[in-house]
Backbone as a ProteinNet text record, in pm:
[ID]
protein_1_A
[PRIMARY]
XXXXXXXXXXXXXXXXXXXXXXXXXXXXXXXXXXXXXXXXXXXXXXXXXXXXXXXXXXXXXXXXXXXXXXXXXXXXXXXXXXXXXXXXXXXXXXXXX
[TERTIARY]
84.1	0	88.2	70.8	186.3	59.5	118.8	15.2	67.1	-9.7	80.9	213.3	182.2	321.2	403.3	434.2	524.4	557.5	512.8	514.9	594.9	551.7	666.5	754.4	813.4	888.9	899.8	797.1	799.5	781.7	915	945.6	870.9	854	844.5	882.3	952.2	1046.6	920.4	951.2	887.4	873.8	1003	998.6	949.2	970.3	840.5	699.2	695.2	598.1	592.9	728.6	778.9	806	708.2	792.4	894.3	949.3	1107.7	1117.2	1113.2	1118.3	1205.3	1178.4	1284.2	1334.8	1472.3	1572.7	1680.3	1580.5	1627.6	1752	1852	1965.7	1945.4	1925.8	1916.7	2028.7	2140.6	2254.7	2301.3	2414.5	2428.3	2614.4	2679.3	2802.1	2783.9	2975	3045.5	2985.3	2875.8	2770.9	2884.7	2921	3041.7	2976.8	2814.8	2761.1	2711.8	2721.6	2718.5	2730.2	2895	2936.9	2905.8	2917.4	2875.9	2724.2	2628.8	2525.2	2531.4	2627.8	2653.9	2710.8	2751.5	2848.2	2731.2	2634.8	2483.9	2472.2	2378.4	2306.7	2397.4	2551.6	2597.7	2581.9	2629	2643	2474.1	2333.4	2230	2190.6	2218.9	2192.8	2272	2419.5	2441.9	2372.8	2371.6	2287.8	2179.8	2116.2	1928.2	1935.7	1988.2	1979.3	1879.2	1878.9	1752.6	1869.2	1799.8	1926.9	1879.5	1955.8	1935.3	1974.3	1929.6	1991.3	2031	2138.6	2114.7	2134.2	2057.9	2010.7	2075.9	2149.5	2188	2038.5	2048.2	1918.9	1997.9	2121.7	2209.4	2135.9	2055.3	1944.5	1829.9	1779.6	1606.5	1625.7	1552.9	1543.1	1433.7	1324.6	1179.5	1309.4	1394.7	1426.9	1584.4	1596.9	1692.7	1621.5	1514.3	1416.2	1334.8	1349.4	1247.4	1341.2	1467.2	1560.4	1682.7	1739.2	1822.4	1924.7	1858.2	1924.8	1920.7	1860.5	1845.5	1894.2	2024.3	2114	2184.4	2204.4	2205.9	2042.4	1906.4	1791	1785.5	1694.7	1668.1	1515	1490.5	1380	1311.3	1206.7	1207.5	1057.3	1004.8	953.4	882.2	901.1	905	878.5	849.9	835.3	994.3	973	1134.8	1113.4	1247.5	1222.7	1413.3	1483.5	1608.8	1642.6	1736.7	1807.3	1946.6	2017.9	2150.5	2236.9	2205.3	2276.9	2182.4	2200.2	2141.1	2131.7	2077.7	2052	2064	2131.2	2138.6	2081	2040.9	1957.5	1802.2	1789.2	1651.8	1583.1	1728.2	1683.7	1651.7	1704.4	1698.4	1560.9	1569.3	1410.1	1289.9	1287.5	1214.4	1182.1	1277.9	1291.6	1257	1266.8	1208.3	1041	968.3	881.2	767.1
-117.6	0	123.3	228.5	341.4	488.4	506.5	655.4	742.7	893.7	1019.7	1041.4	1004.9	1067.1	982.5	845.6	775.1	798.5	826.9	859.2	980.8	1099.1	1226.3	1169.8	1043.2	1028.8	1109	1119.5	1192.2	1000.9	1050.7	930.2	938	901.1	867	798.4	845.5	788.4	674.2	580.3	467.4	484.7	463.8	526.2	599.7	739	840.7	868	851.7	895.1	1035.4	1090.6	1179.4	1207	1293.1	1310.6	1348.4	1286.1	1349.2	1399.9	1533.5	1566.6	1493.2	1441.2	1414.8	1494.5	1538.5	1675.2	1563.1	1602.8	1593.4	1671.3	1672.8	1790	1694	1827.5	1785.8	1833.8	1795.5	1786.3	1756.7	1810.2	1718.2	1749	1648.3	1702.6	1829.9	1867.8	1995	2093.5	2067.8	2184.4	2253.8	2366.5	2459.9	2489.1	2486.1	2530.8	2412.9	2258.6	2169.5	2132.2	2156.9	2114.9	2203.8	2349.4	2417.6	2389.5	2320.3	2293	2141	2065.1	1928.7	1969	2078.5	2121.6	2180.2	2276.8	2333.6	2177.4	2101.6	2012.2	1866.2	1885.8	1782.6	1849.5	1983.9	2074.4	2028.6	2090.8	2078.9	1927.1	1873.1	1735.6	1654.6	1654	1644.6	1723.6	1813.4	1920.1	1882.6	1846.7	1859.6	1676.8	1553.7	1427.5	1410	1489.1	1474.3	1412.2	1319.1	1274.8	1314.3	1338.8	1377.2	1232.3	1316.8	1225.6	1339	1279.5	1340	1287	1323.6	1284.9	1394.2	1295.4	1362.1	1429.7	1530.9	1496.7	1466.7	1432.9	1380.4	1247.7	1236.9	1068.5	1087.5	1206.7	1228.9	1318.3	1252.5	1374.3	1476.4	1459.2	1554	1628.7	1577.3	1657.8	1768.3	1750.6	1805.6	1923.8	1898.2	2006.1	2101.6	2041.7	2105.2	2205.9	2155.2	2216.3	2255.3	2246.7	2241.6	2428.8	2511.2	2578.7	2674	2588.7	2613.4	2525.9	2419.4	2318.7	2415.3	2399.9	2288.8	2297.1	2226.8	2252.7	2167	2254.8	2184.3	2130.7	2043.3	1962	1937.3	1949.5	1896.5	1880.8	1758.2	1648.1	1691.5	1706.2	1696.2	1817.1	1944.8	2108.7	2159.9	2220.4	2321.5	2418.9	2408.5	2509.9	2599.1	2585.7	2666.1	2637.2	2739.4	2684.2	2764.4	2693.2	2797	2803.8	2874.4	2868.6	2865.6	2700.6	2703.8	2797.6	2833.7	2913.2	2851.3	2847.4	2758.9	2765.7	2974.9	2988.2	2975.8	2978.5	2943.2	2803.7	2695.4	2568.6	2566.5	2542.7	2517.1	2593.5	2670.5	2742.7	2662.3	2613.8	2527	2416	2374.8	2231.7	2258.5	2385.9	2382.8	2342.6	2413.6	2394.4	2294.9
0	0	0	-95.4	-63.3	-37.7	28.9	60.3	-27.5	-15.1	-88.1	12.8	137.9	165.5	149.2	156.7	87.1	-78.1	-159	-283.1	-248.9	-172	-173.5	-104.3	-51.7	39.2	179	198.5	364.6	497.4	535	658.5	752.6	859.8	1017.4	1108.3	1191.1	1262.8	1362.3	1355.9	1432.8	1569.3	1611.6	1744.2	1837.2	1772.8	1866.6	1780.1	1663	1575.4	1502	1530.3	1434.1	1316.4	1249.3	1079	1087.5	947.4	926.9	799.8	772.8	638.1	549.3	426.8	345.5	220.6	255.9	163.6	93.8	-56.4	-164.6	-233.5	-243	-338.9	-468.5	-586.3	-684.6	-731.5	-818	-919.5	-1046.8	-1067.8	-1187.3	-1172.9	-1276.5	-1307.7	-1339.7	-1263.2	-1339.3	-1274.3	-1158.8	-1150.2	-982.7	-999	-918.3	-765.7	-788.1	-685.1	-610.4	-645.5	-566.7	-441.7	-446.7	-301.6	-215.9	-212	-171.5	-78.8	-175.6	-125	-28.8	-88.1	-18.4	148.3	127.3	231.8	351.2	341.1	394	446.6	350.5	394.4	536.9	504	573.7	709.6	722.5	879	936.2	842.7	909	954.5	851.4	883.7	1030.6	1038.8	1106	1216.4	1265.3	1418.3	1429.5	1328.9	1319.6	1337	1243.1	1279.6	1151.4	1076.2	913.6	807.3	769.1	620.3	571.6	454.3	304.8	219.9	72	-39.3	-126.7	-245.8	-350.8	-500	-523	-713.8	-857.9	-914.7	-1037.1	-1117.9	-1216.9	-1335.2	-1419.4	-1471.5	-1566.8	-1599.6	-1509	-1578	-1541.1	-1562.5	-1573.6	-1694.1	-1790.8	-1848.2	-1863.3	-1755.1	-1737.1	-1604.4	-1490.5	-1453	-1461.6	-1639	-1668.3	-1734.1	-1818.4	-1856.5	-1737.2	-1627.9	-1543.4	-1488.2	-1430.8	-1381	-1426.2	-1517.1	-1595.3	-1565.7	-1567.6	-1493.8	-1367.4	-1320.5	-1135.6	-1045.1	-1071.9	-984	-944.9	-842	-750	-667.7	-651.9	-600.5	-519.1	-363.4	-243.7	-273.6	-293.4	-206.6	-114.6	-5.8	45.8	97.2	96.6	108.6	-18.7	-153.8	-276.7	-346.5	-262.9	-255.3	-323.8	-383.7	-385.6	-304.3	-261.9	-116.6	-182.3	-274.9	-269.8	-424	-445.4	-586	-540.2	-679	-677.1	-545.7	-456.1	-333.8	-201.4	-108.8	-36.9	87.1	144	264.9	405.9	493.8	589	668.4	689.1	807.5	736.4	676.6	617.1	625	573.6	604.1	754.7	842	956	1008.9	989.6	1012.4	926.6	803.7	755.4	812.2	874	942.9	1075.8	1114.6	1288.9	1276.6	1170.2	1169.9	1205.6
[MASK]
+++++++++++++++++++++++++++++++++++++++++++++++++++++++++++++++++++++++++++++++++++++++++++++++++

């Protein structure tokens, strides 16, 4: 059985019965502003305890057209919430929520 929120990939921690947003970084090669963003998401992730993932569009091609020049893009729980250069104090404020 998959719900909508499994389909957006939104988790829940078993344990207490907590959502856990799930933050998507979208990428591709060659892209300068990447790590930069790999770099945001490892600090919050680590403090906050939220994983991430991240996905090339170098093999989507609806999300090489969709996004194609707005990589490096935040995700999250299937919303765009950043492009270009992530925001750190913004994330974290997203995520207090």
């Amino acid at each position: 059985m998959c719900s909508a929120e499994t389909k957006l990939g939104v988790m829940n921690d078993a344990s207490s019965g907590a959502r856990i947003p799930e933050l998507l970084l979208l990428t591709r090669p060659g892209c300068h502003l990447c790590q930069a963003a790999r770099d945001v998401l490892d600090r919050v992730s680590a403090d906050l305890g939220v994983p991430w993932q991240e996905r090339s569009i170098a093999e989507d091609p609806e999300l090489q057209e969709r996004f194609a020049e707005e990589i490096p893009v935040l995700m999250i729980d299937g919303v765009q919430r950043d492009f270009w250069q992530i925001d750190e104090a913004r994330l974290r404020r997203l995520l207090a929520a």
